[in-house]
LOLUMGU-914802 format. One record per atom (N, C-alpha, C): atom name; x, y negated, z negated. Coordinates in Angstrom, 1 decimal. Each point is the difference from the previous one (the first is absolute). Layout:
+-------+--------+--------+--------+
: atome :      X :      Y :      Z :
+-------+--------+--------+--------+
:    CA :      X :      Y :      Z :
...
+-------+--------+--------+--------+
***
This chain:
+-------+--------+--------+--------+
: atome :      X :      Y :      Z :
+-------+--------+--------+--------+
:     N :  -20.0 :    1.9 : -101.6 :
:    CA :    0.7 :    1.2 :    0.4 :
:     C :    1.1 :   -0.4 :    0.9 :
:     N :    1.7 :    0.1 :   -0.3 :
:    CA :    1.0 :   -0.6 :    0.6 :
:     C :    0.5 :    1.9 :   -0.1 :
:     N :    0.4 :    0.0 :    1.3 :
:    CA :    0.7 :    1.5 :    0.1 :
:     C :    1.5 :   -0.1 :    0.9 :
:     N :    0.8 :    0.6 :   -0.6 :
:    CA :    1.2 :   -0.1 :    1.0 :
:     C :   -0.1 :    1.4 :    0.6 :
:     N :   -0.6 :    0.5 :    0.1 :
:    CA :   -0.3 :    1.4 :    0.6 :
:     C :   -0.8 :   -0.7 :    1.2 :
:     N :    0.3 :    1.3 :    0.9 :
:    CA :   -0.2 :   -0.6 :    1.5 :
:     C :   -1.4 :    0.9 :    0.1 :
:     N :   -1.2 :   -0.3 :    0.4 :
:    CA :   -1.1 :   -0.1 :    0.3 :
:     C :   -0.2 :    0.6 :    2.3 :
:     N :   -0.6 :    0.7 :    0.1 :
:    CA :   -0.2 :    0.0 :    1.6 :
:     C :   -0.7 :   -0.3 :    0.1 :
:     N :   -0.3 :   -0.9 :    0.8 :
:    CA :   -1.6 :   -0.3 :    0.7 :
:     C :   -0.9 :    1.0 :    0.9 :
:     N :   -0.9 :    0.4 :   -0.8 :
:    CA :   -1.0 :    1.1 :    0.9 :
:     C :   -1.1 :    0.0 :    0.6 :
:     N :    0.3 :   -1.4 :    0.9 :
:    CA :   -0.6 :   -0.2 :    1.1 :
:     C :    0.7 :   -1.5 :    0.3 :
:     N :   -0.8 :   -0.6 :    1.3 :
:    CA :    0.4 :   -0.9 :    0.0 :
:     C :   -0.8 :   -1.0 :   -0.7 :
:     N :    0.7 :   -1.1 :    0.4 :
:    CA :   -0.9 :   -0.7 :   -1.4 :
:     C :    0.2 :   -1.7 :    0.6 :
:     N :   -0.7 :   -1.1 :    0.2 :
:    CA :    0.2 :   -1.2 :   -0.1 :
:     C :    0.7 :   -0.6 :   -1.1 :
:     N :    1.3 :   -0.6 :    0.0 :
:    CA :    0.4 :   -1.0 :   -0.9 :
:     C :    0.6 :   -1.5 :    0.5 :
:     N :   -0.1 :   -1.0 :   -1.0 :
:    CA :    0.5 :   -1.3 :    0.2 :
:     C :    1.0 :   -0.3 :   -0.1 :
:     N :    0.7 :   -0.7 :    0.8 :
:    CA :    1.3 :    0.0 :   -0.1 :
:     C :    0.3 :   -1.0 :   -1.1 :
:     N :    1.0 :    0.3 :   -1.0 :
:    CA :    0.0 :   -1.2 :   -1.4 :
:     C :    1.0 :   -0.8 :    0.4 :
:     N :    0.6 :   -1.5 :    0.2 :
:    CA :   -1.6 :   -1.0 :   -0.1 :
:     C :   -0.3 :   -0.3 :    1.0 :
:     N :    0.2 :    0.4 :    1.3 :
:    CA :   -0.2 :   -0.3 :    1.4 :
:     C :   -1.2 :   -0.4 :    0.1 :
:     N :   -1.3 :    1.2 :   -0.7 :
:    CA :   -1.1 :    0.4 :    0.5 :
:     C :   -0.8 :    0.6 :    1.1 :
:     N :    1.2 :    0.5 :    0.8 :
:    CA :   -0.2 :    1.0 :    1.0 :
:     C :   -0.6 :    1.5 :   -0.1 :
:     N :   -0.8 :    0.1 :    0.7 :
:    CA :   -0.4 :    1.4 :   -0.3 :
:     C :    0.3 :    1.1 :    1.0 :
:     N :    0.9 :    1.1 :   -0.6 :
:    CA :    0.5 :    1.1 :    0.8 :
:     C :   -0.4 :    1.3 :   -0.1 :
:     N :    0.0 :    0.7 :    0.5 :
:    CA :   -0.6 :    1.7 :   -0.4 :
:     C :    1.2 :    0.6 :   -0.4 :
:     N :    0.2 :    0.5 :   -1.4 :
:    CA :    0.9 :    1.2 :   -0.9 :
:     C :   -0.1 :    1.2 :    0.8 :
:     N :    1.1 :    0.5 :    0.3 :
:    CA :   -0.4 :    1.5 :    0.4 :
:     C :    0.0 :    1.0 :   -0.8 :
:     N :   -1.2 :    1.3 :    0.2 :
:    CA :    0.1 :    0.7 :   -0.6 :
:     C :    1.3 :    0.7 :    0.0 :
:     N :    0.6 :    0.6 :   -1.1 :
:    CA :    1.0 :    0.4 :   -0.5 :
:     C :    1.5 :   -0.5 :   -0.2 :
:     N :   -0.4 :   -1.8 :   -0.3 :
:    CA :    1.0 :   -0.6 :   -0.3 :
:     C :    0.2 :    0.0 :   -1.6 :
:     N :    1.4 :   -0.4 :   -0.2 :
:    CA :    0.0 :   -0.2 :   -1.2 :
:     C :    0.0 :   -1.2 :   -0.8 :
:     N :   -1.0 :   -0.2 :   -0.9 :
:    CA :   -0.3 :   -1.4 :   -0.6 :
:     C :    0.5 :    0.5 :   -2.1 :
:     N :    0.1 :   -1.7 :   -0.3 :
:    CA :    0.3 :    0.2 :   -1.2 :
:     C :   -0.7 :   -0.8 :   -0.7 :
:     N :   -0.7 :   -0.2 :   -0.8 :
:    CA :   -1.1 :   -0.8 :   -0.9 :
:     C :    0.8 :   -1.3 :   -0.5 :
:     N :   -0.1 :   -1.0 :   -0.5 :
:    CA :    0.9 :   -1.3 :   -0.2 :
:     C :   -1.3 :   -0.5 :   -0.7 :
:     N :   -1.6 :   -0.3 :    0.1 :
:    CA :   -0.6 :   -0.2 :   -1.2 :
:     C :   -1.4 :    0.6 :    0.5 :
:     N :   -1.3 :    0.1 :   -1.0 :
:    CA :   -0.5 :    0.7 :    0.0 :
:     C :   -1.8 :   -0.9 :   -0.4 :
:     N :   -0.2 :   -1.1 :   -0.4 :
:    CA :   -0.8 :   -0.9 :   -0.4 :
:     C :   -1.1 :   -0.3 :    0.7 :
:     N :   -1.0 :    0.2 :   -0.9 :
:    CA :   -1.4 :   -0.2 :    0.3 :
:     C :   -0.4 :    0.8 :    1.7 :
:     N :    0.4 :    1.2 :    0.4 :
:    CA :   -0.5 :    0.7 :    0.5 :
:     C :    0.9 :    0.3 :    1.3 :
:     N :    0.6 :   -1.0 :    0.2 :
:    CA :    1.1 :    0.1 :    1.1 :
:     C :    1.4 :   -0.2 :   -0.1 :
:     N :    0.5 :    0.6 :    0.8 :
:    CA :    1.2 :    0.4 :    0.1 :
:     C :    1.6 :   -0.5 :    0.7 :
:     N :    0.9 :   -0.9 :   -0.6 :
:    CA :    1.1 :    0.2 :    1.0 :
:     C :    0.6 :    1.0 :   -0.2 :
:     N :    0.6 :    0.1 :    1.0 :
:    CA :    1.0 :    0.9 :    0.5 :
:     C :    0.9 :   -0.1 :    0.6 :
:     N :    1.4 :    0.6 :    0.1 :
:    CA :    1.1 :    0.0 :    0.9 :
:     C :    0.0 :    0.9 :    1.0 :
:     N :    0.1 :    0.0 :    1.3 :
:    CA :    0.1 :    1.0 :    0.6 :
:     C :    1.1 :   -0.4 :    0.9 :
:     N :    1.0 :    0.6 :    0.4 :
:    CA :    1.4 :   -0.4 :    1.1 :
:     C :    0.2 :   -1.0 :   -0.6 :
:     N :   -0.2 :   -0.6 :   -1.1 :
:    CA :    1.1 :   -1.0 :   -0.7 :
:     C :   -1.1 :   -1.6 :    0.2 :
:     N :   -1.1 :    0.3 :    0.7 :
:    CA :   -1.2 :   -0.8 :   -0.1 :
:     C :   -0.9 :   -0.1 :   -0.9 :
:     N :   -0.2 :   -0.9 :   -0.2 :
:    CA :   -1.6 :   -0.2 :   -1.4 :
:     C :   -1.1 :   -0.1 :    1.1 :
:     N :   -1.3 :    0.6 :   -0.1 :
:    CA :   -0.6 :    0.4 :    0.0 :
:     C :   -1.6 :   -0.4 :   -1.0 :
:     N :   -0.6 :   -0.5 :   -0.2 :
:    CA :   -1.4 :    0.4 :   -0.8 :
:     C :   -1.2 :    0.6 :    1.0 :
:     N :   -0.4 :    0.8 :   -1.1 :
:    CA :   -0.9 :    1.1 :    0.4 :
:     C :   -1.6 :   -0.3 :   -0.7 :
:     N :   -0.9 :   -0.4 :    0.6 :
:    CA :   -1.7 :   -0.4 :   -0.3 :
:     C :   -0.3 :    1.4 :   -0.7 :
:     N :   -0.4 :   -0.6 :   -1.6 :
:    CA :   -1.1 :    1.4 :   -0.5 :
:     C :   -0.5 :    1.0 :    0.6 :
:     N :   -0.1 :   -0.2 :    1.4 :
:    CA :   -1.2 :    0.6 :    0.8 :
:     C :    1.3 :    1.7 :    0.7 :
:     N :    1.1 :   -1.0 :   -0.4 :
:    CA :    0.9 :    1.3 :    1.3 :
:     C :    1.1 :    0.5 :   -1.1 :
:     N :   -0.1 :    0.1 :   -1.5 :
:    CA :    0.8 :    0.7 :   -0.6 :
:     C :    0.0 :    1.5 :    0.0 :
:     N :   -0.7 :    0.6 :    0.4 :
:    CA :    0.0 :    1.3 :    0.4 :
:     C :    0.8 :    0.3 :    0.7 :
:     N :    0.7 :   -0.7 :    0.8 :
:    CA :    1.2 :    0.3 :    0.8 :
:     C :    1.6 :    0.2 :   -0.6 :
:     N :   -0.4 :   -0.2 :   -1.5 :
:    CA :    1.1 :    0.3 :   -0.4 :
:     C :   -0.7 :    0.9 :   -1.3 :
:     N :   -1.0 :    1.0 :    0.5 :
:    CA :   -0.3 :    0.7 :   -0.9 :
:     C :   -0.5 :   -0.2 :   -1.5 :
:     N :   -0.4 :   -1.2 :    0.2 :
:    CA :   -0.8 :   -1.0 :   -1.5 :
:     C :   -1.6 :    0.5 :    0.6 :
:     N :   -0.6 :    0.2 :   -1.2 :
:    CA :   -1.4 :    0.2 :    0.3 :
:     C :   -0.6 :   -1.9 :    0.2 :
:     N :   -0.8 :   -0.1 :    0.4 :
:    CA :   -0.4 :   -1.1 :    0.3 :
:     C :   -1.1 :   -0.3 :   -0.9 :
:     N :    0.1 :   -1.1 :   -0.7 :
:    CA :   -0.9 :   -0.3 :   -1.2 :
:     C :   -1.5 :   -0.1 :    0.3 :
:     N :   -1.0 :    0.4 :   -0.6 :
:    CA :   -1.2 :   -0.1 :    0.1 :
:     C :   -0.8 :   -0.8 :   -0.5 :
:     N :   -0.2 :   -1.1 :    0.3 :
:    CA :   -1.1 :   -1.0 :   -0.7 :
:     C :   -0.9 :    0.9 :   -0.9 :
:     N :    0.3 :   -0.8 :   -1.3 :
:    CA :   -1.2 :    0.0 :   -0.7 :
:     C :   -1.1 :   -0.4 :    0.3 :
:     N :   -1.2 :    0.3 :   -0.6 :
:    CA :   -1.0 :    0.0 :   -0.4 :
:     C :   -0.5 :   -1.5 :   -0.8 :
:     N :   -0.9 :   -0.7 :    0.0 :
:    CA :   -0.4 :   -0.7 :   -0.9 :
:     C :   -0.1 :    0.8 :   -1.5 :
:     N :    0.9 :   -0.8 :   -1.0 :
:    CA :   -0.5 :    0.6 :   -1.0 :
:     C :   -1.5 :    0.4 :   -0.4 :
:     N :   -0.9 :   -1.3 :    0.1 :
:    CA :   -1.4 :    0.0 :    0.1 :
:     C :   -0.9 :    0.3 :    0.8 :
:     N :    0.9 :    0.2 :    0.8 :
:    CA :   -1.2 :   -0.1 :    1.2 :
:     C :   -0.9 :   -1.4 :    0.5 :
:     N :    0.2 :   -1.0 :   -1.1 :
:    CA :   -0.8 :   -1.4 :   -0.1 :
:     C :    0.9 :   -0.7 :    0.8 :
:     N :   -1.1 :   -1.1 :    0.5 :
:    CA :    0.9 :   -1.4 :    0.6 :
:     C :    0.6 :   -0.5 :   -1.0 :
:     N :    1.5 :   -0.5 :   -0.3 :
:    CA :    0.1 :   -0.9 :   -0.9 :
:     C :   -0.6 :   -1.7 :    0.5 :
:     N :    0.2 :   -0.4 :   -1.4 :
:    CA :    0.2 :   -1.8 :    0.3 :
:     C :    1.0 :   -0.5 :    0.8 :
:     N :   -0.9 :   -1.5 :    0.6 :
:    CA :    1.1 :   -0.6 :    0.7 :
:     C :    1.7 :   -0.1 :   -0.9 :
:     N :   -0.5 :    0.0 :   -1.2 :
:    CA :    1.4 :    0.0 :   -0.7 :
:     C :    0.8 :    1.0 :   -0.8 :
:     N :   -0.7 :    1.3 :    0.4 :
:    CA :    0.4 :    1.1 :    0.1 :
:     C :    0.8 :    0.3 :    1.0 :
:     N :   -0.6 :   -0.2 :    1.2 :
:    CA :    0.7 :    0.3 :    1.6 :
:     C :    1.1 :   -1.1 :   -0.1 :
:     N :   -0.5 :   -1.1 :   -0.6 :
:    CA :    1.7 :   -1.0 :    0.3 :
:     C :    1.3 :    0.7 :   -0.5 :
:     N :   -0.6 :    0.5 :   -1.7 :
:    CA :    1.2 :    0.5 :   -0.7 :
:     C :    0.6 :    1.6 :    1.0 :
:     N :   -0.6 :    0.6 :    0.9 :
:    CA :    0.0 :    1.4 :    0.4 :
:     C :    0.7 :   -0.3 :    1.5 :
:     N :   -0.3 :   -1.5 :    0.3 :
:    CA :    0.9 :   -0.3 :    1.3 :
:     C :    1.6 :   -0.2 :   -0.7 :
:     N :    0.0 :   -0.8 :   -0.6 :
:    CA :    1.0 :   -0.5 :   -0.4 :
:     C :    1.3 :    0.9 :   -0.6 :
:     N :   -1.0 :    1.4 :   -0.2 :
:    CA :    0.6 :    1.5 :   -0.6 :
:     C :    0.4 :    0.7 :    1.1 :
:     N :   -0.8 :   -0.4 :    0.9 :
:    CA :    0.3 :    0.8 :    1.2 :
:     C :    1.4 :   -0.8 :    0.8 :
:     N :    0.0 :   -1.9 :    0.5 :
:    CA :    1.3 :    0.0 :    0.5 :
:     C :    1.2 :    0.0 :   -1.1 :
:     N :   -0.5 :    0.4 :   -1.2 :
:    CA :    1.7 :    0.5 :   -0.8 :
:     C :    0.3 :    1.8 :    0.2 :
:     N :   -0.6 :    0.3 :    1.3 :
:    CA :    0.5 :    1.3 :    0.0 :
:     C :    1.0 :   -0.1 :    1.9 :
:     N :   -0.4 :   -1.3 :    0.4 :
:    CA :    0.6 :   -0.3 :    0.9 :
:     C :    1.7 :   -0.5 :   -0.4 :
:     N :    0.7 :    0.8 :    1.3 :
:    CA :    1.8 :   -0.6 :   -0.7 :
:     C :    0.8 :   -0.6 :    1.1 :
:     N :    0.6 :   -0.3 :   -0.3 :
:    CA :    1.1 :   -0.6 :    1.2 :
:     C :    0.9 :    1.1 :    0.1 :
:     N :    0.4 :    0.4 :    1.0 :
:    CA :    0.7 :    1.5 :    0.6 :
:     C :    1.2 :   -0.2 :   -0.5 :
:     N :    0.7 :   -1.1 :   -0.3 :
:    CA :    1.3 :   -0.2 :   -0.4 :
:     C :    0.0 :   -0.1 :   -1.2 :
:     N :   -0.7 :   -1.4 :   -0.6 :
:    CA :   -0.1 :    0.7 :   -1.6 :
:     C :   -0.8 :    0.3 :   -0.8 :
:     N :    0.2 :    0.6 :   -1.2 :
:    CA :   -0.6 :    0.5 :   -0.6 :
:     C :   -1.1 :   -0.4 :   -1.2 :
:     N :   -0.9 :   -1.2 :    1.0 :
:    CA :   -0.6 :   -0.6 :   -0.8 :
:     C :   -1.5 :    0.0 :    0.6 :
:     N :   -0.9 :    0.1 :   -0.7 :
:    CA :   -1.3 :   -1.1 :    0.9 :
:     C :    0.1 :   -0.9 :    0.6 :
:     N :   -1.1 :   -0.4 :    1.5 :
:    CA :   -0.1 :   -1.1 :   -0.3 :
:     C :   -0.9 :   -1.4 :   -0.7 :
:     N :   -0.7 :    0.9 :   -0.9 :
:    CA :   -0.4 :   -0.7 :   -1.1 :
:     C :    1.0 :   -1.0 :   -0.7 :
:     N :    0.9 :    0.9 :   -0.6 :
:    CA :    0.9 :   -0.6 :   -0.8 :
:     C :    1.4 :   -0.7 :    0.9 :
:     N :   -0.3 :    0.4 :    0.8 :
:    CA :    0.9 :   -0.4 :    1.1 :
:     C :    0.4 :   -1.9 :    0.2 :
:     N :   -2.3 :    0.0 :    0.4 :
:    CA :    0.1 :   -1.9 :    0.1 :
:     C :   -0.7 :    0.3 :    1.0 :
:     N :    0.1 :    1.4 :    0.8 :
:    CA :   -0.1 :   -0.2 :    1.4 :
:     C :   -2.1 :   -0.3 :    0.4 :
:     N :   -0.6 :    0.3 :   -1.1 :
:    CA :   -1.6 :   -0.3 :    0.2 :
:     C :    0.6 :   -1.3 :   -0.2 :
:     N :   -0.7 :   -0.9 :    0.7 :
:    CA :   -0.3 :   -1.3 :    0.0 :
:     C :   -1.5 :   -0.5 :   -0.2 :
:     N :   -1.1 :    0.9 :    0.8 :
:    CA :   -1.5 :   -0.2 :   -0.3 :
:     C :   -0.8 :    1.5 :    0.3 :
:     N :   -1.3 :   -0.4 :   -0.9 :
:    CA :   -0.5 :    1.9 :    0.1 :
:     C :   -1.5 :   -1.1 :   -0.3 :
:     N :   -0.9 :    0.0 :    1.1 :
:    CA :   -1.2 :   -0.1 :    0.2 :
:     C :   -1.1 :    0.7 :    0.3 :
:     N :   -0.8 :    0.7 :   -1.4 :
:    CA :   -1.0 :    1.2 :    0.8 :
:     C :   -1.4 :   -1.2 :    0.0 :
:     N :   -0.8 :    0.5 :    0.7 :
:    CA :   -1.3 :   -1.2 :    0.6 :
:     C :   -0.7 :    1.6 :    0.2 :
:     N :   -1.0 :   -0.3 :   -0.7 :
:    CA :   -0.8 :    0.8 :    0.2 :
:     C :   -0.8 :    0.3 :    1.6 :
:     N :   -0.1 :    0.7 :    0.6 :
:    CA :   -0.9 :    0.2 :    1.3 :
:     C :   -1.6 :   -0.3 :   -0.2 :
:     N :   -0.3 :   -0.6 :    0.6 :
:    CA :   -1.5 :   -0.7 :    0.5 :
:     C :   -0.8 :    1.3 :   -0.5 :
:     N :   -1.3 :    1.0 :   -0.5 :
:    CA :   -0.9 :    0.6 :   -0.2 :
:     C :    0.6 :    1.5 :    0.3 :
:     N :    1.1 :    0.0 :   -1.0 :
:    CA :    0.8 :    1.0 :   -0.1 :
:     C :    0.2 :    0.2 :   -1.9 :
:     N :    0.3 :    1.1 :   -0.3 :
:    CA :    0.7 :    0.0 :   -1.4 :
:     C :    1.7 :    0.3 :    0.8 :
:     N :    0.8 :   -0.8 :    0.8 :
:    CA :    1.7 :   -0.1 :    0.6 :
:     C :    0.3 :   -1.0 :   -0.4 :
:     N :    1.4 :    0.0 :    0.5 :
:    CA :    0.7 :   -1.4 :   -0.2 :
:     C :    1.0 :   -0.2 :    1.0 :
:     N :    0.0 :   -0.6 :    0.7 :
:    CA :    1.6 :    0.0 :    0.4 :
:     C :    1.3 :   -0.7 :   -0.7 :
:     N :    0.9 :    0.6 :    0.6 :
:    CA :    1.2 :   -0.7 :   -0.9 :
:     C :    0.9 :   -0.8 :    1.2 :
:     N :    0.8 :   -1.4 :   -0.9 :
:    CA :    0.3 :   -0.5 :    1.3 :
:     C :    1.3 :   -0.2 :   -1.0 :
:     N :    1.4 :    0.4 :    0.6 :
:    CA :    1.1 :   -0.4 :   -0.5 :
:     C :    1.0 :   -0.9 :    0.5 :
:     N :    0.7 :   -0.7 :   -0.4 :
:    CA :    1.1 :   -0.6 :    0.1 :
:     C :    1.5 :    0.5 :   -0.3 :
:     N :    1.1 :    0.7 :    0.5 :
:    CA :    1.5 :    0.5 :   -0.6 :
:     C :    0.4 :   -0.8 :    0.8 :
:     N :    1.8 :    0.2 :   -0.6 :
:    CA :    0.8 :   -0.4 :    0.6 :
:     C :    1.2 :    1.3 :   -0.1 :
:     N :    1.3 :   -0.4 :    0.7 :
:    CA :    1.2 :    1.3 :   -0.1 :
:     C :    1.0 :   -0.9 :   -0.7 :
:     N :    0.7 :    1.0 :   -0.7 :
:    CA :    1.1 :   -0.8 :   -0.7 :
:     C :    1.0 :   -0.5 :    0.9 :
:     N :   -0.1 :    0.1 :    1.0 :
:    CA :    0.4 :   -0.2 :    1.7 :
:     C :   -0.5 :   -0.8 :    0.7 :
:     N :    0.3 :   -0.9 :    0.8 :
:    CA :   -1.1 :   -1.0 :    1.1 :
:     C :    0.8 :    1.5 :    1.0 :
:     N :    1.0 :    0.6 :    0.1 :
:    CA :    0.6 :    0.6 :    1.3 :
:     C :   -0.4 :    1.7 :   -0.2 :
:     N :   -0.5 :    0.1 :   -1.3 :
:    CA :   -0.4 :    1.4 :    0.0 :
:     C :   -1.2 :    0.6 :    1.1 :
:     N :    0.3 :    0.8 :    0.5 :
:    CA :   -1.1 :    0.5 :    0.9 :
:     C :   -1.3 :    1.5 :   -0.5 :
:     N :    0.2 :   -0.2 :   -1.4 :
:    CA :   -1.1 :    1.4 :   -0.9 :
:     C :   -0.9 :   -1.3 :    0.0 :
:     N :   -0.5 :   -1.0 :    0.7 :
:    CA :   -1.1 :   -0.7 :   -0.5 :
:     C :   -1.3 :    1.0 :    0.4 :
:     N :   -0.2 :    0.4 :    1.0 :
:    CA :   -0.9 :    0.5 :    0.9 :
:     C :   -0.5 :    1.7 :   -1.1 :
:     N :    1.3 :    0.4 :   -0.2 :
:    CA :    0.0 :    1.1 :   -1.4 :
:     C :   -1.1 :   -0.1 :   -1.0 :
:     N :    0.7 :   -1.1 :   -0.8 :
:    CA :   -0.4 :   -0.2 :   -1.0 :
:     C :   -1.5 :   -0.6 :   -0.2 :
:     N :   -0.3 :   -0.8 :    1.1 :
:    CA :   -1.6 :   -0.2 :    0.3 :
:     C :   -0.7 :    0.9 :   -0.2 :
:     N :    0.5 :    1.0 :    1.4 :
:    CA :   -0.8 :    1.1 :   -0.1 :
:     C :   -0.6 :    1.0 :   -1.2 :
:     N :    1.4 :   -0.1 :   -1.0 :
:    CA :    0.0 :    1.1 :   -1.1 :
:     C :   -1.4 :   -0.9 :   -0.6 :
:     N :    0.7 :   -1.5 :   -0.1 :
:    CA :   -1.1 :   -0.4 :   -1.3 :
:     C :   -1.6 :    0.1 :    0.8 :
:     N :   -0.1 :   -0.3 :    1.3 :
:    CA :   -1.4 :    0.6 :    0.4 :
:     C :   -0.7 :    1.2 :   -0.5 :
:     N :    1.1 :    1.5 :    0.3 :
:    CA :   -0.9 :    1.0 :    0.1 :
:     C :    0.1 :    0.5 :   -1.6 :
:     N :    0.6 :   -1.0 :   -0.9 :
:    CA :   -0.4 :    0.5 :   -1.6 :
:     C :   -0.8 :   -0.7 :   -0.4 :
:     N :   -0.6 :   -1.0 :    0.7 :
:    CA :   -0.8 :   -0.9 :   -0.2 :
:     C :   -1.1 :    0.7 :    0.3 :
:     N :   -0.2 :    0.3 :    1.5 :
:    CA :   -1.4 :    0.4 :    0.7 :
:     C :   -0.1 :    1.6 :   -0.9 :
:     N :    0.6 :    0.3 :   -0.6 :
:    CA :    0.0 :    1.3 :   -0.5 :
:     C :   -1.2 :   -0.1 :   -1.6 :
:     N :   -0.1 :   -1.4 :    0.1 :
:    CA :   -0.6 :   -0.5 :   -1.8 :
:     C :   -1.7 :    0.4 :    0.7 :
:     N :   -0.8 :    0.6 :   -0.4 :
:    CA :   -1.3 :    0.2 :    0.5 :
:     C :   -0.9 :   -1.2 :    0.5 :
:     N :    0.2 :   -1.4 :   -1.3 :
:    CA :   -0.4 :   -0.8 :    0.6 :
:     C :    0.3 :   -0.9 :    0.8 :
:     N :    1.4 :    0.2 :    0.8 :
:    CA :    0.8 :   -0.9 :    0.8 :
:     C :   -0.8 :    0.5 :    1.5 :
:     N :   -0.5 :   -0.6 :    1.0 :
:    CA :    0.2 :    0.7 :    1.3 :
:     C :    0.6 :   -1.1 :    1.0 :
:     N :    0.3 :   -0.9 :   -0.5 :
:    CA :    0.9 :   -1.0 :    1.0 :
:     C :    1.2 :   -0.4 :   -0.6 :
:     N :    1.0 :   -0.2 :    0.6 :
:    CA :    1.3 :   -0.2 :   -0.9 :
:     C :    0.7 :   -0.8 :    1.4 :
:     N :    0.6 :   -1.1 :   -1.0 :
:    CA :    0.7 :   -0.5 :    1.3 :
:     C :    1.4 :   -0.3 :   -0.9 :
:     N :    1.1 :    0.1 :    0.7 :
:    CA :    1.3 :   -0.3 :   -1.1 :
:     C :    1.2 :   -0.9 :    0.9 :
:     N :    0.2 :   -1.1 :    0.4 :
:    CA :    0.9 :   -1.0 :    0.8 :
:     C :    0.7 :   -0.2 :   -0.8 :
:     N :    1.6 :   -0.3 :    0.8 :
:    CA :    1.3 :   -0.2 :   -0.3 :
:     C :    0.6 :   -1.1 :    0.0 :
:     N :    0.2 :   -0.6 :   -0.9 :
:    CA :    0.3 :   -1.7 :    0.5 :
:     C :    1.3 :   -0.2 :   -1.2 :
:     N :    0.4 :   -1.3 :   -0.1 :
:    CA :    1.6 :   -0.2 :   -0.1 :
:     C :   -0.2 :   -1.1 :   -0.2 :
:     N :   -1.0 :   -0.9 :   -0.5 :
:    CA :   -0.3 :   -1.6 :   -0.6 :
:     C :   -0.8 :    0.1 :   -1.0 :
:     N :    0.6 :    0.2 :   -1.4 :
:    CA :    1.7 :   -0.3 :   -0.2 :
:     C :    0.7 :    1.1 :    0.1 :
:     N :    1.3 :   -0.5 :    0.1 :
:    CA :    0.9 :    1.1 :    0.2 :
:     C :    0.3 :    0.8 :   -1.1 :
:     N :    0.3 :    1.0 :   -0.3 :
:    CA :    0.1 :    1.2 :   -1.2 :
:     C :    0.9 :   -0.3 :   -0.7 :
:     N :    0.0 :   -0.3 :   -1.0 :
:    CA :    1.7 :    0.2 :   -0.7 :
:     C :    0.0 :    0.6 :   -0.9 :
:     N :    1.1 :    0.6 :   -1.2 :
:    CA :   -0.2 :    0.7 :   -1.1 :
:     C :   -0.7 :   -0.9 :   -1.5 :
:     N :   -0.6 :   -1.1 :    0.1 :
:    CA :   -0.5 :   -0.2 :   -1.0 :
:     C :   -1.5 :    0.3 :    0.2 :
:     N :   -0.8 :    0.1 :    0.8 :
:    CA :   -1.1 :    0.6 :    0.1 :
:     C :    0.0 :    1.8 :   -0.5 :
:     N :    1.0 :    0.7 :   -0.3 :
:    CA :    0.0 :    1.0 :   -0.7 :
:     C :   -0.6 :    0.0 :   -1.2 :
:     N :   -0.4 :    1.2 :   -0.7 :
:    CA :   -0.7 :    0.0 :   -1.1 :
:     C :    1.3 :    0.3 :   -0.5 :
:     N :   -0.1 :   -0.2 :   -1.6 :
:    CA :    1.0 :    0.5 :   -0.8 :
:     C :    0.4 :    1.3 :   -0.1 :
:     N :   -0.5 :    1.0 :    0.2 :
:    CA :   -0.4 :    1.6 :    0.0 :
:     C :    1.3 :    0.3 :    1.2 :
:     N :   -0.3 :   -1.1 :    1.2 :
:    CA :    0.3 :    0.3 :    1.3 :
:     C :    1.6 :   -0.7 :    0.1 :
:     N :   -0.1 :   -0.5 :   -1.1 :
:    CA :    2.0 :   -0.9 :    0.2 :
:     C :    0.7 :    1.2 :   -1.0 :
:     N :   -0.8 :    0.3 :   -1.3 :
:    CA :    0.7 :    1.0 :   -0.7 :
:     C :    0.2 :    1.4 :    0.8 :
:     N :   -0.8 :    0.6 :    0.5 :
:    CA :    0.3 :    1.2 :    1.0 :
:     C :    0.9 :   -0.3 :    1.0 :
:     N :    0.1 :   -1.3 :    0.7 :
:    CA :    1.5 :    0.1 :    0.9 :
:     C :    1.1 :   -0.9 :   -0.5 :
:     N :   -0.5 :   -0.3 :   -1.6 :
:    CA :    2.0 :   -0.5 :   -0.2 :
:     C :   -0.2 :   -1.3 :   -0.2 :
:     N :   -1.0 :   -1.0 :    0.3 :
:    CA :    0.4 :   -1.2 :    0.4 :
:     C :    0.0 :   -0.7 :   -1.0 :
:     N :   -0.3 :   -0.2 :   -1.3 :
:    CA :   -0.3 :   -0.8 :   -1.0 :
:     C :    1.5 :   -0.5 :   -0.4 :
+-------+--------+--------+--------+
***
């Protein structure tokens, strides 16, 4: 959802500053403009600033806020069930700038679930990078991939660290991800 129509904010609202990673408070009744719309969060422009907005505070621009589903089954899956359902989950994570996963991005580097000791859990332990060593949405993007992580019923630990060895370049893109921005 990309809108050139101007949106008010109806309330205030925390957002990140894009790519600083600063976080400021929106005021209620400014005017923001949508710029992209993926996997649950939001940038936006507001006074000529970019902006991403956490799933959690889209209501402030009058978006209902999405409601976790349900297990379809209600059953635990398999360990290789929950791998395939992590891995569904950070391709709903984006980079605020573009319009990609960071699945397909390059930007997963490792995705470790280890079962918990006399538990049916798991924790998940990640590795990303930014298509940036200078970008400052590291702290962002962690968090997002955490709380869609801790959101999987059998996840209750999630750890997700930012590192930059090796450094990112566009050949770790998926093919999906060079054709959507041009690069081939």
């Amino acid at each position: 959802m990309n809108s050139n129509e101007p949106i008010t904010l109806t309330r205030d609202v925390e957002g990140t500053v894009v790519p600083v990673g600063t976080k400021v408070i929106l005021q209620k009744g400014e005017l923001a403009r949508i710029t992209q719309s993926l996997g649950g969060s939001y940038t936006i422009v507001v006074n000529g600033n970019l902006f991403r907005l956490a799933d959690k505070d889209v209501d402030a621009l009058g978006i209902e806020v999405a409601v976790k589903p349900a297990s379809p089954t209600g059953q635990r899956r398999t360990s290789e069930e929950l791998e395939q359902e992590v891995w569904s989950q950070l391709k709903t994570c984006y980079d605020p700038e573009i319009p990609v996963n960071i699945v397909d991005l390059g930007l997963v580097y490792t995705c470790e679930l280890t079962p918990i000791a006399e538990t049916s859990s798991y924790r998940a332990d990640l590795k990303i990078t930014l298509t940036a060593a200078g970008c400052g949405m590291g702290p962002a993007l962690s968090s997002d991939v955490q709380t869609k992580l801790l959101a999987l019923d059998e996840i209750t630990e999630a750890t997700c660290d930012v590192v930059f060895d090796p450094p990112w370049n566009q050949s770790m893109m998926s093919d999906a991800a060079k054709l959507e921005l041009g690069i081939f």
